[in-house]
C-alpha positions in Angstrom: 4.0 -8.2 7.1 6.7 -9.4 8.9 6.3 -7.0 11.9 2.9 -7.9 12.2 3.8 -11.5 12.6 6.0 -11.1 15.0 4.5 -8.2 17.2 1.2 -11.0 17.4 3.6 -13.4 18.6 5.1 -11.1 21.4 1.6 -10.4 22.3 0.7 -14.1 22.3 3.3 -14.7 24.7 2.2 -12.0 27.1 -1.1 -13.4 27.1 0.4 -16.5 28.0 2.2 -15.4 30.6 -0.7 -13.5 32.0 -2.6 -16.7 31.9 -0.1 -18.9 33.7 0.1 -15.9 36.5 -3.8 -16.1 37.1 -3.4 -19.5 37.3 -0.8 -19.4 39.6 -2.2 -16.9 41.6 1.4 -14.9 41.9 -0.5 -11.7 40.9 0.8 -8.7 43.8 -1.9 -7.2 45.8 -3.4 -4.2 44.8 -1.9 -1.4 45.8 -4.0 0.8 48.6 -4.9 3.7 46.1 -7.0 1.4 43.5 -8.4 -0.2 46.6 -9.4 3.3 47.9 -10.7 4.1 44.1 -12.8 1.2 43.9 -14.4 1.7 47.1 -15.4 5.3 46.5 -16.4 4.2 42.9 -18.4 1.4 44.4 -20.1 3.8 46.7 -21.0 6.1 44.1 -22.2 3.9 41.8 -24.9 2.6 44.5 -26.3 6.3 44.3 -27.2 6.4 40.5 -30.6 5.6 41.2 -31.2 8.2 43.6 -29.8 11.0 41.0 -32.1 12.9 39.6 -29.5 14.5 37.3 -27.5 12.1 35.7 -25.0 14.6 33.9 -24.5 15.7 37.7 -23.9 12.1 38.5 -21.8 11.6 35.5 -19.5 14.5 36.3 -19.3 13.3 40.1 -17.7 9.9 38.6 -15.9 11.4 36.7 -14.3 13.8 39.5 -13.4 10.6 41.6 -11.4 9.2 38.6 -9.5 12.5 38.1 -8.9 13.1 42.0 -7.6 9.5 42.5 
């Protein structure tokens, strides 16, 4: 019980913290790769209307994700 207690309080904190970053906008920039990843994501994602096969568009987003 004890544990529990206090493993909630060390995520309470972290949640603070987290908050008082955002709100203090001293977050870093994101680094180039996830900026690269969301871009292709992005681009992909535009398509999905345009697929005829889903599992084929599935499989594509998934292949960005594991070649990232």
């Amino acid at each position: 019980m004890w544990k529990l207690l206090d493993g909630l309080i060390k995520d309470i904190a972290l949640q603070h913290k987290v908050y008082a970053d955002n709100q203090a906008v001293n977050n870093p920039a994101a680094r180039k790769k996830y900026l690269l990843l969301a871009q292709r994501l992005a681009a992909k994602v535009d398509t999905y209307a345009a697929s005829p096969n889903k599992l084929v568009y599935l499989r594509a987003v998934a292949n960005i994700f594991s070649s990232a």
